[in-house]
N, C-alpha and C positions, 0 to 999 in steps of 0.2 A: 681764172675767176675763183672768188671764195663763197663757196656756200655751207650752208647750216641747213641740213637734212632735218625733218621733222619726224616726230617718235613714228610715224607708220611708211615713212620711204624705205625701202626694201635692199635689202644688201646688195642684190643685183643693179641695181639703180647708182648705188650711191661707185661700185668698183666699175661701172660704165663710165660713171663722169670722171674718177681716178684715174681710167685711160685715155680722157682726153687732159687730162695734168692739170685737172682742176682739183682745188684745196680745198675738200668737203669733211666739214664735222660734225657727225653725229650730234643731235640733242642730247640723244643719254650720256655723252662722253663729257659734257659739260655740266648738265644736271636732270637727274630723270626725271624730276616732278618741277617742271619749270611750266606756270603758266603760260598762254599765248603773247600774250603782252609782254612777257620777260623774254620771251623767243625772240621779238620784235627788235625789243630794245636793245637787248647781248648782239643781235645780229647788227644793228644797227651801228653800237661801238666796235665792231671788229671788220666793217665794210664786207659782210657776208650777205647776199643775195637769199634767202628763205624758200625752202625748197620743200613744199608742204602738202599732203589731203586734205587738209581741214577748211572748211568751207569760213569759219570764224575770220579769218585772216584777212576777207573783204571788210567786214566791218567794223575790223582795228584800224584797217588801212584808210578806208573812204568815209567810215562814221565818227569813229572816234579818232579821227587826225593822228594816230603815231608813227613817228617818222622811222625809217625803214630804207633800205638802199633796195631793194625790190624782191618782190613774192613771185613765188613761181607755183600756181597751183594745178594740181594733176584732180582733173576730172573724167576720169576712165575704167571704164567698164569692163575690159574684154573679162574672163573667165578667171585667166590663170594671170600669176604673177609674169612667166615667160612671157602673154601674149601682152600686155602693158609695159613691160620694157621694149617690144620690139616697137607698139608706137611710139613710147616715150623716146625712143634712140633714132626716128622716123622724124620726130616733130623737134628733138633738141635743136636742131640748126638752126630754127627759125625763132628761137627763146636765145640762144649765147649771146648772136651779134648786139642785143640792146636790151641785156633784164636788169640793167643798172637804170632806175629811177621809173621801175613800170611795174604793174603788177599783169603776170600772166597768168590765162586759163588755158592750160592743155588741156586736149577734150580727147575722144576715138579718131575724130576725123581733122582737125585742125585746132590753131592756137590763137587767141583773141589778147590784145595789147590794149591796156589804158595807161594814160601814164599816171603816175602817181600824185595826189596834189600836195600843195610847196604847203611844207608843216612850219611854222617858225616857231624857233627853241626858245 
């Protein structure tokens, strides 16, 4: 799968998904000051999945219609960066099999699926 890590996903996250031989690119590697909407749309032309904190991303996605191959967003609390990778590495399975054309919320305790609505270009 191709994802586009957002400026606060964490190195330990991003060399997780490396070892399941996913092809994950940094924001900053593309541009550091790239608003959310160009994350959207880069992502978008390069069939990357967005891999994001930022809460903004529902209402690119669902309010203002841009289109997008799917969001993956991390709403998780534990303390330390170790204890949100081990849920994120807990709850990944159930985001791989189908985050093309959905937008996810991982939480502490589970993952909620919408799917995305049909944007026309």
């Amino acid at each position: 799968m191709r994802l586009l890590a957002d400026a606060h996903i964490s190195r330990e996250m991003i060399a997780y998904l490396d070892e399941l031989g996913h092809d994950v690119v940094h924001v900053a590697a593309v541009s550091p000051r790239m608003s959310d909407s160009a994350v959207l749309k880069f992502a978008a032309t390069e069939g990357r999945i967005v891999l994001t904190a930022d809460k903004d991303f529902g209402e690119l996605c669902f309010r203002r219609l841009i289109s997008c191959a799917g969001v993956v967003l991390l709403r998780l609390s534990a303390p330390t960066e170790t204890e949100r990778c081990g849920v994120f590495r807990r709850l990944w399975p159930l985001v791989e099999e189908n985050a093309f054309g959905h937008f996810h919320v991982i939480t502490d305790t589970a993952v909620r699926r919408s799917p995305l609505p049909a944007v026309e270009e």
